[in-house]
Backbone as a printed PyTorch tensor [residue, N CA C, xyz], in Angstrom:
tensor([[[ -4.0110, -10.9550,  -6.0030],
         [ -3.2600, -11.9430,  -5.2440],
         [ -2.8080, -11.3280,  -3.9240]],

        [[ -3.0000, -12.3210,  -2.7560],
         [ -2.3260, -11.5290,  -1.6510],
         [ -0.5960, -11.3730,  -1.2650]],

        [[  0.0090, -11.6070,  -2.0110],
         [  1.3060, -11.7320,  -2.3250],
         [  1.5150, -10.3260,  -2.3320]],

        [[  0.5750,  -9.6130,  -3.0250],
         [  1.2310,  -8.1260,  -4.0110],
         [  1.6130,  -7.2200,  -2.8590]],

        [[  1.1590,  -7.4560,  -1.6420],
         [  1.4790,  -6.3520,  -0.8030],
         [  2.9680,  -6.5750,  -0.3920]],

        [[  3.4310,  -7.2000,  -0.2740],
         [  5.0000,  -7.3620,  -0.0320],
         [  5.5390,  -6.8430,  -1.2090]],

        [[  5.8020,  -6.7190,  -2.2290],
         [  6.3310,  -5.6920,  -3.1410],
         [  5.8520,  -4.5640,  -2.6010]],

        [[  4.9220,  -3.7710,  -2.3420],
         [  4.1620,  -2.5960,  -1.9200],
         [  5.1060,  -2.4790,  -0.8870]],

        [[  5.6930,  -3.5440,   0.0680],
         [  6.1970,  -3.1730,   1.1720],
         [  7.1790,  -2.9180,   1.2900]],

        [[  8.6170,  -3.2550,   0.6340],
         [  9.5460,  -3.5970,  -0.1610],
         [  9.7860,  -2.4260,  -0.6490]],

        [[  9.3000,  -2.2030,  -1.6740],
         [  9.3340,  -0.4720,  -2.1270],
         [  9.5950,   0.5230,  -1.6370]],

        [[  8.5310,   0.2350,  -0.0540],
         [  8.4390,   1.5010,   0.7670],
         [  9.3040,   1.7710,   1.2990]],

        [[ 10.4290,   0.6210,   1.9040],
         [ 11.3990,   0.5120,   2.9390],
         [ 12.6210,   0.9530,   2.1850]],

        [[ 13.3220,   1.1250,   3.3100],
         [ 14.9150,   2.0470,   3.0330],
         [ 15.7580,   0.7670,   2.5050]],

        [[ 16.6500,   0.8110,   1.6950],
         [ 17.3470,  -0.1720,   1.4130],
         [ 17.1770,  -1.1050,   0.7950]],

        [[ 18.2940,  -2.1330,   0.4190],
         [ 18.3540,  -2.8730,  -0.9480],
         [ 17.8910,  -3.7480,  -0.3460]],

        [[ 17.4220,  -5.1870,  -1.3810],
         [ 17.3800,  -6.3650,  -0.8990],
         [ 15.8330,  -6.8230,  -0.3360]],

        [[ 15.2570,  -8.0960,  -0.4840],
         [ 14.4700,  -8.6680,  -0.0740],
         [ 13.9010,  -8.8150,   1.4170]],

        [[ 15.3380,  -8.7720,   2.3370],
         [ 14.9330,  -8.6060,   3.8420],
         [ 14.5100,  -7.7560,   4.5730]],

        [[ 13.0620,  -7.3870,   5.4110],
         [ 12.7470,  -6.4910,   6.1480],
         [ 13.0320,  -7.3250,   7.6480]],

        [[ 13.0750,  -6.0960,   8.6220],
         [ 13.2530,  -6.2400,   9.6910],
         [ 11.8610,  -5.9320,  10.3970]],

        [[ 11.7690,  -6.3720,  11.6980],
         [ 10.8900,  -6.2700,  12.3920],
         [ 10.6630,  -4.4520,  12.8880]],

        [[ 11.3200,  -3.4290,  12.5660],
         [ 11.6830,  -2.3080,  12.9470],
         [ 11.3130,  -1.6410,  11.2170]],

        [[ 11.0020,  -2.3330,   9.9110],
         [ 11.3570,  -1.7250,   8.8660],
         [ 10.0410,  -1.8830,   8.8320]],

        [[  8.7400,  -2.9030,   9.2050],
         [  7.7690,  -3.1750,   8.9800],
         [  7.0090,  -2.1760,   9.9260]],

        [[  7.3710,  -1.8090,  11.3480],
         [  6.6710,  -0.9750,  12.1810],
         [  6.6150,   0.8690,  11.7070]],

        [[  7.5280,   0.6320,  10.7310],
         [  7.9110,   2.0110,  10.4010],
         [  7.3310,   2.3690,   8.9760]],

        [[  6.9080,   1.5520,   7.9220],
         [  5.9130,   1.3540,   7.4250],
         [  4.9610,   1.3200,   7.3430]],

        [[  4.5720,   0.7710,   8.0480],
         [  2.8930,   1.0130,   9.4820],
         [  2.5950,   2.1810,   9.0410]],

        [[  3.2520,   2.9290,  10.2070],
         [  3.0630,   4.2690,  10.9950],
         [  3.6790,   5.2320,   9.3350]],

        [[  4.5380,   5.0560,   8.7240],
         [  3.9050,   5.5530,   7.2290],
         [  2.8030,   5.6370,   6.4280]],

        [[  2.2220,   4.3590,   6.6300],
         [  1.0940,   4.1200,   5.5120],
         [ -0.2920,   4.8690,   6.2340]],

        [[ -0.2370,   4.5330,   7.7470],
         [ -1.3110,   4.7440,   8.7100],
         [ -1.4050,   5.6520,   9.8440]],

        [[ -2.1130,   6.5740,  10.4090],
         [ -2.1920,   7.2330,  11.6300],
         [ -0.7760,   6.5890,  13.1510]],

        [[ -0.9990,   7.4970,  13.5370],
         [ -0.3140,   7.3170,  14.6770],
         [ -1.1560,   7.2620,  16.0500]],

        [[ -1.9160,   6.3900,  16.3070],
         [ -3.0160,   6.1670,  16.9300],
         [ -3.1750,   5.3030,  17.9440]],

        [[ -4.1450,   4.9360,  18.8730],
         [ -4.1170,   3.9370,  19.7760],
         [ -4.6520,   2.7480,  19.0520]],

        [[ -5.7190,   2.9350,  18.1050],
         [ -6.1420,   1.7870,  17.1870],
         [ -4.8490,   1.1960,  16.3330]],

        [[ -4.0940,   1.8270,  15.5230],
         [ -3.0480,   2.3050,  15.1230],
         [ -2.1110,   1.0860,  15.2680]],

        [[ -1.9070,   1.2900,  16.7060],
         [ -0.9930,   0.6230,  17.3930],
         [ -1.2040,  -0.6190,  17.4980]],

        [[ -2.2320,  -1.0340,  17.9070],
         [ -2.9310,  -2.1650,  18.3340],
         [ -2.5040,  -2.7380,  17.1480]],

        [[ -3.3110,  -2.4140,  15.8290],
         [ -2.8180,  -3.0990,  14.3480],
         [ -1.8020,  -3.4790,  14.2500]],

        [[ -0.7510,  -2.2050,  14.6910],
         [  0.6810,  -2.9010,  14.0900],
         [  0.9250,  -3.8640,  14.7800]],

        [[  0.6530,  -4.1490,  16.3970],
         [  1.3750,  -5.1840,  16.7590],
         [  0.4340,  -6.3280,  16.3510]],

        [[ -0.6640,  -5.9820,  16.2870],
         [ -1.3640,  -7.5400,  14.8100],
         [ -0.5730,  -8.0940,  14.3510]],

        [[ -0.3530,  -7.1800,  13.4820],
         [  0.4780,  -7.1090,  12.6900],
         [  1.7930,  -7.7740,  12.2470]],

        [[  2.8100,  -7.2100,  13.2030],
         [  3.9870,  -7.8090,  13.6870],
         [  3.7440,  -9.4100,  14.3340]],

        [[  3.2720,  -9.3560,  14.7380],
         [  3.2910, -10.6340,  15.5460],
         [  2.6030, -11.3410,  15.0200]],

        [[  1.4320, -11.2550,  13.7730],
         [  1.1020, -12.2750,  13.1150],
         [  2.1510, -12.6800,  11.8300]],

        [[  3.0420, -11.6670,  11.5040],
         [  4.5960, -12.2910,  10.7040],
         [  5.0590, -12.8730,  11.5200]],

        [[  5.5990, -12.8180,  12.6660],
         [  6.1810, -14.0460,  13.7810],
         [  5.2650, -15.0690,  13.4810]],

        [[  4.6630, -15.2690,  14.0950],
         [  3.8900, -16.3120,  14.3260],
         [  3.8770, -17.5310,  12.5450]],

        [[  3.3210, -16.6500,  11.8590],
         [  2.9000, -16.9110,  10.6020],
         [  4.3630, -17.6160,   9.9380]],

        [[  5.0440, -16.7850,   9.8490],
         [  6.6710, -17.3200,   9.4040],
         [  7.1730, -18.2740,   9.8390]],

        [[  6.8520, -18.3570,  11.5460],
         [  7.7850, -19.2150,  12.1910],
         [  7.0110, -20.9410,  12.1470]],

        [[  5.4330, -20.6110,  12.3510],
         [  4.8900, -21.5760,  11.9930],
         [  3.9070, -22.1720,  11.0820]],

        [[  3.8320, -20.9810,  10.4170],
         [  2.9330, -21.6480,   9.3560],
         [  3.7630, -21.7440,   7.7490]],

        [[  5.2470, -21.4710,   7.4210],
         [  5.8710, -21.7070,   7.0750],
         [  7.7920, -22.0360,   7.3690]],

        [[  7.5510, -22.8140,   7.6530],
         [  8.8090, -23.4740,   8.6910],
         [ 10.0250, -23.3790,   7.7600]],

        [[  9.9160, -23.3130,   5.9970],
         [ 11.3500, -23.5170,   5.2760],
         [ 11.4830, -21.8420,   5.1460]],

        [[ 10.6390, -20.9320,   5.8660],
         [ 10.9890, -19.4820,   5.3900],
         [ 12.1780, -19.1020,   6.6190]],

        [[ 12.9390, -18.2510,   6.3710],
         [ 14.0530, -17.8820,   7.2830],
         [ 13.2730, -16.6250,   7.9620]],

        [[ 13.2340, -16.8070,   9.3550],
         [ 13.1800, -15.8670,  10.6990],
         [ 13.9820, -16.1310,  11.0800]],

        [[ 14.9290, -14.9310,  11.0720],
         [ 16.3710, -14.4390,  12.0540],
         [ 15.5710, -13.4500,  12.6370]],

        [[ 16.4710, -14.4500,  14.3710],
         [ 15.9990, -13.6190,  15.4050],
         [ 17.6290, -12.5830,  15.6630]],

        [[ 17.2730, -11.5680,  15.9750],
         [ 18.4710, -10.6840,  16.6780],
         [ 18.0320,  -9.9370,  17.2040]],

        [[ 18.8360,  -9.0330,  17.7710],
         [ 18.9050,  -8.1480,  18.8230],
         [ 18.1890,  -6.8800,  18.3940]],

        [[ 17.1150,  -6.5380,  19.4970],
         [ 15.9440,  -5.7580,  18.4320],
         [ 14.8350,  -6.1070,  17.8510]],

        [[ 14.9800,  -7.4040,  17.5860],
         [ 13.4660,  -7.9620,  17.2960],
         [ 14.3240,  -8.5360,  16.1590]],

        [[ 13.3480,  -9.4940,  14.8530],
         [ 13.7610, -10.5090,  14.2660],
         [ 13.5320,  -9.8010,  12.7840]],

        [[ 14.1890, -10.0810,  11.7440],
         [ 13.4930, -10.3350,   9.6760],
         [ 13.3820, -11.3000,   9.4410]],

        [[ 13.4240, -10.9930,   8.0480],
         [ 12.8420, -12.1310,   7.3220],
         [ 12.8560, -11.7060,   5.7210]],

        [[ 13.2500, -12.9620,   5.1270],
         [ 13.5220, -12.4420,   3.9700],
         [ 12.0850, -12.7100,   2.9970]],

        [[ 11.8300, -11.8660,   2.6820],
         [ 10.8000, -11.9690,   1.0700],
         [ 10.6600, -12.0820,   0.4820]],

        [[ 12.0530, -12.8130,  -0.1990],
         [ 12.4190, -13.4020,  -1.7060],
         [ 11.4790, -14.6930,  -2.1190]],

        [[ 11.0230, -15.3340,  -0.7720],
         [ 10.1390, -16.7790,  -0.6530],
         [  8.7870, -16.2360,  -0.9080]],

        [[  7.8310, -16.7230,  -1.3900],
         [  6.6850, -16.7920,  -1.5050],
         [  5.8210, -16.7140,  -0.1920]],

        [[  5.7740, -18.3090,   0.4020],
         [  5.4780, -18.0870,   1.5020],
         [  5.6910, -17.0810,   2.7530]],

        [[  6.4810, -16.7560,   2.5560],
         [  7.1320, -15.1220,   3.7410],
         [  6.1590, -14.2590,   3.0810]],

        [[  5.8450, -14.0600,   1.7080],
         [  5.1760, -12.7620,   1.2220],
         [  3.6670, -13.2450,   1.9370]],

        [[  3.1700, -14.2080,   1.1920],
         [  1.9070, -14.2520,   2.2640],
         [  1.2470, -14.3170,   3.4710]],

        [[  2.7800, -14.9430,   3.9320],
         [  2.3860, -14.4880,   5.3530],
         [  2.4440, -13.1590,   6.2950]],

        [[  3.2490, -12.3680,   5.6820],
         [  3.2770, -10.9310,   5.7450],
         [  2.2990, -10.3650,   5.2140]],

        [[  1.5880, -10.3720,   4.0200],
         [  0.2440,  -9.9380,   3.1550],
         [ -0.6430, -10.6050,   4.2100]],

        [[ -1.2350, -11.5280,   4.3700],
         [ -2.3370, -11.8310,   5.9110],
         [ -1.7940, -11.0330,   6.9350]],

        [[ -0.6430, -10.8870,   7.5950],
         [ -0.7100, -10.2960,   8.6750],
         [ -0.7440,  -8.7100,   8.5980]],

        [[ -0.8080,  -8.2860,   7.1180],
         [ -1.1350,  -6.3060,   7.4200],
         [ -2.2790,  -6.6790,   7.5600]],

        [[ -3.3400,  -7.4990,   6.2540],
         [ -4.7870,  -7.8630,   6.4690],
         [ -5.3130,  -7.9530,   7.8480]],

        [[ -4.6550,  -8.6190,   8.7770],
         [ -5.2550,  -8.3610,  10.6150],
         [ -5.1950,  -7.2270,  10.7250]],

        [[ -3.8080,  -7.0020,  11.0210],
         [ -3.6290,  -5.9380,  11.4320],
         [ -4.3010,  -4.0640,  10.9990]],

        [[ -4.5820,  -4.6460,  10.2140],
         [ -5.5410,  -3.5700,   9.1480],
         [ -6.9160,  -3.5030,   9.9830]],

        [[ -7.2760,  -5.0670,   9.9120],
         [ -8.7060,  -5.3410,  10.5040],
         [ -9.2060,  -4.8290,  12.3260]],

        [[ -7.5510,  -5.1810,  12.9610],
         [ -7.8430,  -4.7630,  14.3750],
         [ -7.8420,  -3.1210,  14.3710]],

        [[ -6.7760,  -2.4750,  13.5620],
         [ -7.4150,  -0.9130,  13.4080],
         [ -8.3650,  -0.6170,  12.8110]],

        [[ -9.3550,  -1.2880,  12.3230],
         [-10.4390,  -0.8570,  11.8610],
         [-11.4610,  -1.4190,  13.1690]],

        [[-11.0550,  -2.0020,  14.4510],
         [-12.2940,  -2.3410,  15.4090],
         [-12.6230,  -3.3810,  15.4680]],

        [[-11.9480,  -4.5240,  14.5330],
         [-12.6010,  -6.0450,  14.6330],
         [-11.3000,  -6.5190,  15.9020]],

        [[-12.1340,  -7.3020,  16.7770],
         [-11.3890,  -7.9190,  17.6640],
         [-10.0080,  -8.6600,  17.4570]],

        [[ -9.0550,  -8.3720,  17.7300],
         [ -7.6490,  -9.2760,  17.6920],
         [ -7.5150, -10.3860,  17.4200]],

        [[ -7.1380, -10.3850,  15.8700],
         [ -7.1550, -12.0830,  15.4410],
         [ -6.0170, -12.5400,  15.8400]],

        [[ -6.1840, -14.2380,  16.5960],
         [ -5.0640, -14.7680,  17.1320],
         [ -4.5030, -14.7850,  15.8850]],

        [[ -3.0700, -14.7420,  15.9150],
         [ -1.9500, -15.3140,  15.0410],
         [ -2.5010, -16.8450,  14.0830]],

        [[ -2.5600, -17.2590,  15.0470],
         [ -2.7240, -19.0500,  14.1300],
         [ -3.2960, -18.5630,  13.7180]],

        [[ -4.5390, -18.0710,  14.0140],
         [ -6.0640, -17.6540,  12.9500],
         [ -5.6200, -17.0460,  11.4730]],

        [[ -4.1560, -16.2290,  11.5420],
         [ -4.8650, -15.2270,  10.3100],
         [ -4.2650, -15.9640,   9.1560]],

        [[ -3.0790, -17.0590,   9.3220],
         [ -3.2350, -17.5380,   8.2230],
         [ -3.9880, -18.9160,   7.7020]],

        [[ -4.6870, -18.8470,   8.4030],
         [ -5.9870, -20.1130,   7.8260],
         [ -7.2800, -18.7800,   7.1090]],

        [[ -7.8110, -17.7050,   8.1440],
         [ -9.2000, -17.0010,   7.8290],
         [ -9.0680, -16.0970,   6.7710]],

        [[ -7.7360, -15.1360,   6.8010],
         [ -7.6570, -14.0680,   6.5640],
         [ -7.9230, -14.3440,   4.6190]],

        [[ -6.9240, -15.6410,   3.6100],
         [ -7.0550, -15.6770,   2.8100],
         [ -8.6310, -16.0630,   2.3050]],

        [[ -9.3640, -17.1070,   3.0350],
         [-10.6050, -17.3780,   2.8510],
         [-11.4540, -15.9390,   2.7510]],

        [[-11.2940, -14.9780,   3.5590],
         [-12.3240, -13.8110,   3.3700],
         [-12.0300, -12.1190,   2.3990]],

        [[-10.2850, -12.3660,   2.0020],
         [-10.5970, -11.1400,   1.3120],
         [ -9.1380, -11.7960,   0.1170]],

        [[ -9.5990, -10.5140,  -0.7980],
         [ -8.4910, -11.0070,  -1.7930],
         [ -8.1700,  -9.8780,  -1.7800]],

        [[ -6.5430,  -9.7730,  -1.7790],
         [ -5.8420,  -8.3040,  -1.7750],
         [ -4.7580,  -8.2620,  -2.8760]],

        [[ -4.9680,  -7.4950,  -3.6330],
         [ -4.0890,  -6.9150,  -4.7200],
         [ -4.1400,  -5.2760,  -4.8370]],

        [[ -2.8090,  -5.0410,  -5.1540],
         [ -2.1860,  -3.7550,  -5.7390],
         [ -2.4740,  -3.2250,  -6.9190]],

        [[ -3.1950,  -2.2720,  -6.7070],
         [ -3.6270,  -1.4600,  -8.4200],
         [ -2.8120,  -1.1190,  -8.8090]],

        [[ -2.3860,  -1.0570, -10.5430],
         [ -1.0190,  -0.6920, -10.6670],
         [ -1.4310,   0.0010, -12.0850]],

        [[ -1.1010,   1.1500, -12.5610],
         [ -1.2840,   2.1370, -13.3000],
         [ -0.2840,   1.3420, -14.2720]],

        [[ -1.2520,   1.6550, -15.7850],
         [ -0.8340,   0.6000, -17.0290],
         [  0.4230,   1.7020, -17.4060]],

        [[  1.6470,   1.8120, -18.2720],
         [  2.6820,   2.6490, -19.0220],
         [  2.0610,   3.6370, -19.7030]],

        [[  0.9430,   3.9700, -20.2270],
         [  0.4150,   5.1580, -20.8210],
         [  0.0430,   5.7600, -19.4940]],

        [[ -0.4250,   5.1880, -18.1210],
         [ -1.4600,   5.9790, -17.6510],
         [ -0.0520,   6.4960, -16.5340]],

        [[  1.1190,   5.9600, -16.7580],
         [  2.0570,   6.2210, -15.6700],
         [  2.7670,   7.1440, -16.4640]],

        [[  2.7400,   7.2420, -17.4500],
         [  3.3940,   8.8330, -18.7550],
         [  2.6850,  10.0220, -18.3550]],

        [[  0.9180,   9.8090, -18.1180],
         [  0.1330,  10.8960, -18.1090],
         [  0.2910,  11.6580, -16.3940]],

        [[  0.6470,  10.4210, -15.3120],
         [  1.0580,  10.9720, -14.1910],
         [  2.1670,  11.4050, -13.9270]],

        [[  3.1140,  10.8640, -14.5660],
         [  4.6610,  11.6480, -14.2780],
         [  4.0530,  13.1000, -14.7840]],

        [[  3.5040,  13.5590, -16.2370],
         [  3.2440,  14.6090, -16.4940],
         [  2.6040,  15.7960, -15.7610]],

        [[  1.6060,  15.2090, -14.8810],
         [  1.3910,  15.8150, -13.8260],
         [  1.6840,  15.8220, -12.8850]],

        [[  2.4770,  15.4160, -12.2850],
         [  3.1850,  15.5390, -10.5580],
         [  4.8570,  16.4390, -10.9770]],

        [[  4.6230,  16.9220, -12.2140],
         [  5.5650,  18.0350, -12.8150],
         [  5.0680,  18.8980, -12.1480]],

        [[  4.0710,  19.3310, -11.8830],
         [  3.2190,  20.7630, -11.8340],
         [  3.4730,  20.5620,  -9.9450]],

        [[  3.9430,  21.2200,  -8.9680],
         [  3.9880,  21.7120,  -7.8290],
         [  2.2030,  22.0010,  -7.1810]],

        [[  1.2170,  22.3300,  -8.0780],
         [  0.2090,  22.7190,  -7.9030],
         [ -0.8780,  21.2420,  -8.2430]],

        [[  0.0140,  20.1900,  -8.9490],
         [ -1.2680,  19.5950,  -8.8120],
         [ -0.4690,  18.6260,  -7.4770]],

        [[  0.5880,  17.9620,  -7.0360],
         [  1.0700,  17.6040,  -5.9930],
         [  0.4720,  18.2740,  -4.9960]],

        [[  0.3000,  19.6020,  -4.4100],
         [ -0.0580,  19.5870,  -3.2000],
         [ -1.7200,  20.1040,  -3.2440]],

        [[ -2.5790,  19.5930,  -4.3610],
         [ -3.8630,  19.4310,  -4.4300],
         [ -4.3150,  20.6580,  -4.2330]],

        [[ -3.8630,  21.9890,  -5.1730],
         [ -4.5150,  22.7710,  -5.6030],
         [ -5.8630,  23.2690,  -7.0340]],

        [[ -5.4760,  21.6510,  -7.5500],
         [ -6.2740,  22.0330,  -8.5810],
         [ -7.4620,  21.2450,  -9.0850]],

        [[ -8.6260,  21.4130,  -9.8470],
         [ -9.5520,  20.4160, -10.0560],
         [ -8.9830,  19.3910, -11.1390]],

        [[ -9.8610,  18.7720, -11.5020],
         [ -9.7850,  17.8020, -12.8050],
         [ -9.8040,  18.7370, -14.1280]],

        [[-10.6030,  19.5430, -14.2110],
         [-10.4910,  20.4000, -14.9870],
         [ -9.3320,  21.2090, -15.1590]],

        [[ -8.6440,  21.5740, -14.4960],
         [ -7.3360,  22.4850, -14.0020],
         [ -6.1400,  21.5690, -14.6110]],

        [[ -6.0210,  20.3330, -13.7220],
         [ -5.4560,  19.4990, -13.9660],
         [ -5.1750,  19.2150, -16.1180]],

        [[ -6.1890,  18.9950, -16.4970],
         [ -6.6230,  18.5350, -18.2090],
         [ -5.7630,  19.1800, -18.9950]],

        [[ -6.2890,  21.0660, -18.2720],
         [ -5.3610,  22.0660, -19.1670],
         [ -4.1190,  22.5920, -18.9210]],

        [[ -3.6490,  21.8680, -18.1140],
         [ -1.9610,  21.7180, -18.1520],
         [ -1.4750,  20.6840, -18.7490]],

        [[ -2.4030,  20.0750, -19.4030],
         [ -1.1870,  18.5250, -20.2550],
         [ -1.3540,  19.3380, -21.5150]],

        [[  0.2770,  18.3170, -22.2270],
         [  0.3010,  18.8250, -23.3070],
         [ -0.4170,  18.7520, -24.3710]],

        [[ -0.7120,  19.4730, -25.5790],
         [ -1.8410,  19.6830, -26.1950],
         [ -1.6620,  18.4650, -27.2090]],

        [[ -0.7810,  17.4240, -27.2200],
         [ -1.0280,  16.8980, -27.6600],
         [ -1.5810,  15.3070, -26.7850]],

        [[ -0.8830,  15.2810, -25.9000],
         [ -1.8850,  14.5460, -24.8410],
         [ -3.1630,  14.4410, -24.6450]],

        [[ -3.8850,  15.9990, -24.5300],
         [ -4.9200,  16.6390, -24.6920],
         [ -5.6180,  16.0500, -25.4410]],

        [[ -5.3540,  15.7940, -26.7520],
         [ -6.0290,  15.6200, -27.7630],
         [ -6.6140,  13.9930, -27.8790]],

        [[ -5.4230,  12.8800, -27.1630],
         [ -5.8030,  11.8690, -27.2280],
         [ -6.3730,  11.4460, -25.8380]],

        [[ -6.6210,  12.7580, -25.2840],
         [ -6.8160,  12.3420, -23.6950],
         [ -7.8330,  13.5110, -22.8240]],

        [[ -9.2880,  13.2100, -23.2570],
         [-10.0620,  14.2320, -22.9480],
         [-10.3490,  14.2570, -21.1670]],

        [[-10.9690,  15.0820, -21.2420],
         [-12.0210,  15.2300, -19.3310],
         [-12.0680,  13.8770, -18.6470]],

        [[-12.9820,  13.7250, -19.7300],
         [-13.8280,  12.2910, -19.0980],
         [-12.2040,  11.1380, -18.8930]],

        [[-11.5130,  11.0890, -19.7890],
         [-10.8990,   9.8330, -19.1060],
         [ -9.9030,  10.5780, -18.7060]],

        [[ -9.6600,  12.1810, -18.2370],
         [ -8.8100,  12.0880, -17.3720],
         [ -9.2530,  11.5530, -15.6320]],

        [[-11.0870,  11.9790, -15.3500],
         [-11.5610,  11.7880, -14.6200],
         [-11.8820,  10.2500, -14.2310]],

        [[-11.6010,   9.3370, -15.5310],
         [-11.6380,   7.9580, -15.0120],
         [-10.2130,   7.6490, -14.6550]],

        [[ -8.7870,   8.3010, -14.8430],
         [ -7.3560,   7.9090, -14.6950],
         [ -7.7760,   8.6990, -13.1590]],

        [[ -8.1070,   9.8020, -12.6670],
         [ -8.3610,   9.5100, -11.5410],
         [ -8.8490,   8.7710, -10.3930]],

        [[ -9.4800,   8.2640, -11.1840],
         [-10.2430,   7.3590,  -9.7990],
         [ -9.0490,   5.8120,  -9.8320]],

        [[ -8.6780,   5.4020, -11.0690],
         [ -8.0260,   4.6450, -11.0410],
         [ -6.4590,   5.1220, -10.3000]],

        [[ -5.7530,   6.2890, -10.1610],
         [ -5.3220,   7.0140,  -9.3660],
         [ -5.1490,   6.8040,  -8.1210]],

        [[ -6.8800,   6.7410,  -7.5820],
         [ -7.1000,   7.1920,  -6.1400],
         [ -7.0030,   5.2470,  -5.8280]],

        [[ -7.2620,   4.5650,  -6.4110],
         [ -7.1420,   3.1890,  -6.0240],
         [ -6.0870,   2.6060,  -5.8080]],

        [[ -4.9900,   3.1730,  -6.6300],
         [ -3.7900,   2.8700,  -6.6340],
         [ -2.9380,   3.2140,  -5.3830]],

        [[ -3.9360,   4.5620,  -5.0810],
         [ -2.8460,   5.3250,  -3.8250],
         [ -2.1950,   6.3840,  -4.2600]],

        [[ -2.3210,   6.9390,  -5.3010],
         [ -1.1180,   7.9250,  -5.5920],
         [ -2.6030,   9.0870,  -6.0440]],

        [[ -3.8630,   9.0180,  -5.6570],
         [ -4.6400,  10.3260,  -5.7650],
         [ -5.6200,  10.4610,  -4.9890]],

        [[ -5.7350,  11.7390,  -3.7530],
         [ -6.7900,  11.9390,  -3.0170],
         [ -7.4600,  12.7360,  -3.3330]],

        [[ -9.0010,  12.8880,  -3.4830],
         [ -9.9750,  13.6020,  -3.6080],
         [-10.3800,  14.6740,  -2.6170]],

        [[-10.4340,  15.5470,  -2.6660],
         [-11.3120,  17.0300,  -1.7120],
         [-12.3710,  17.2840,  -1.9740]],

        [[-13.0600,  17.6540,  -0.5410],
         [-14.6510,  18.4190,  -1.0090],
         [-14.3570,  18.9850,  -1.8320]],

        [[-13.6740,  20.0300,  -1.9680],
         [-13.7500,  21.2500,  -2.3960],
         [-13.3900,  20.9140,  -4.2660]],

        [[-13.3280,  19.8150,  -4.4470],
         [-13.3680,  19.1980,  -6.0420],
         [-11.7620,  19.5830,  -6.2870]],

        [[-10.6610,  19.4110,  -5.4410],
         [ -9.3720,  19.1900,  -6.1950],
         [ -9.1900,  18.2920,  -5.5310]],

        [[ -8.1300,  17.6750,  -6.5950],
         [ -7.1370,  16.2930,  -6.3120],
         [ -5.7560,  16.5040,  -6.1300]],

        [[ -5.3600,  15.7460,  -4.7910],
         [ -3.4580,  15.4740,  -4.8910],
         [ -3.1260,  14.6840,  -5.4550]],

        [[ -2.5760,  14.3520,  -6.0260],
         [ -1.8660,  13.6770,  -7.2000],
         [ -0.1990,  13.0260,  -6.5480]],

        [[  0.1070,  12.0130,  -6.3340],
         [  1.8180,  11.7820,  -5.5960],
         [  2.1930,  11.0170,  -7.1490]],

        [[  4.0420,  11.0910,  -7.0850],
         [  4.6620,  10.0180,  -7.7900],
         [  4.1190,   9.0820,  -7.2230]],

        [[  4.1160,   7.5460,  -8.3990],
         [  4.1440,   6.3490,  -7.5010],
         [  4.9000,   6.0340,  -6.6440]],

        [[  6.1170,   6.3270,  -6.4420],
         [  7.1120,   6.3300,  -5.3890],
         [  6.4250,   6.9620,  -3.8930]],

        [[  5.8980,   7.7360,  -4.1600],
         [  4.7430,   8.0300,  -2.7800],
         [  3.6060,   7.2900,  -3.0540]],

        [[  3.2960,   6.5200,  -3.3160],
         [  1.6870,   5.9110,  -3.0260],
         [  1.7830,   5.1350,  -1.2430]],

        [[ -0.0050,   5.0540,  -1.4420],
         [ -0.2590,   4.8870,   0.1050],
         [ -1.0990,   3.8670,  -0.0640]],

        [[ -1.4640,   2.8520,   0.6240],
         [ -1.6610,   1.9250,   0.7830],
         [ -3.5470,   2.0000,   1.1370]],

        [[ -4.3540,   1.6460,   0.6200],
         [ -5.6750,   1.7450,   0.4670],
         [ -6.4570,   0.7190,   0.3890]],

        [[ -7.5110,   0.6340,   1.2150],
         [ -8.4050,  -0.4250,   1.6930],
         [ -9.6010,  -0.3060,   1.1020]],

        [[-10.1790,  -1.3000,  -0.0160],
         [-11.2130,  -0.6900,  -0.6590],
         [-11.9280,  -1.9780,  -0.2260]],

        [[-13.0470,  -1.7730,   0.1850],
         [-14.2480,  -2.7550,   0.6640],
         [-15.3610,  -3.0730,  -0.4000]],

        [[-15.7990,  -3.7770,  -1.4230],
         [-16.3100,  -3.9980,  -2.6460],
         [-17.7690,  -4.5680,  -1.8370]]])
């Protein structure tokens, strides 16, 4: 669902409550993504396709304007999707596709992609807390193999190679595991995951 990225977003940001600011979303950005001239371009996609999108393609959602630029609260449905289409541009203009007008992205953007949040099932979020214990598998010193023989042996037992190597990849989808040539993986809490664009 394209909804899910506003929880994703929500999460990321400092503070309680449903409302992001126009300053909480740019800073998110530039968290999730490079600091770049493409970069840039996106975010203000970005930004300005939540203006746009909020103000007119859902008229009962609240945009408060103030000093500094404007929020908006996310408790509404409609606010979430229209924020979920506008990273989708904004994603798209840092990746090189030409600047989708505002009106455009919430009519095109849902027609061409479906965006949801991978979310690691309660067993597979037991087996990662267990490892982002280890200092060495966090800053991606170790292989899959490395990784296996530091869980506990009784983990171990119900939890061989092979599906630790499939909880990785499901991992790396989620955002919370990057792969190296060199065959080790970083591993983050979900509280650090990063936001990932998978093209099917």
């Amino acid at each position: 669902m394209i909804q899910e990225i506003a929880p994703f977003l929500l999460m990321r940001k400092d503070g309680e409550g449903p409302v992001v600011t126009q300053e909480d979303l740019r800073s998110i950005w530039f968290d999730l993504l490079p600091d770049d001239y493409s970069s840039q371009l996106g975010c203000e996609a970005f930004l300005d396709g939540v203006a746009h999108a909020v103000a007119h393609d859902a008229p009962d959602t609240k945009l408060e304007l103030r000093p500094g630029g404007w929020e908006v609260d996310l408790s509404q449905g409609a606010a979430r999707t229209a924020v979920a289409m506008a990273f989708v541009a904004g994603l798209l203009v840092l990746l090189g596709a030409p600047q989708v007008a505002p009106a455009v992205v919430t009519t095109v953007v849902p027609l061409l992609f479906d965006v949801r949040r991978v979310r690691l099932s309660e067993s597979q979020g037991c087996v990662l807390a267990e490892l982002v214990r280890n200092p060495d598998v966090v800053e991606g010193r170790l292989t899959p193999e490395q990784m296996h023989a530091l869980l506990p042996v009784a983990v171990r037992a119900d939890f061989s190679l092979l599906d630790l190597k499939d909880f990785l990849d499901v991992c790396q989808r989620a955002g919370v595991a990057d792969f190296s040539e060199d065959g080790t993986t970083v591993v983050r809490p979900e509280t650090q995951a990063r936001f990932r664009v998978t093209f099917l």
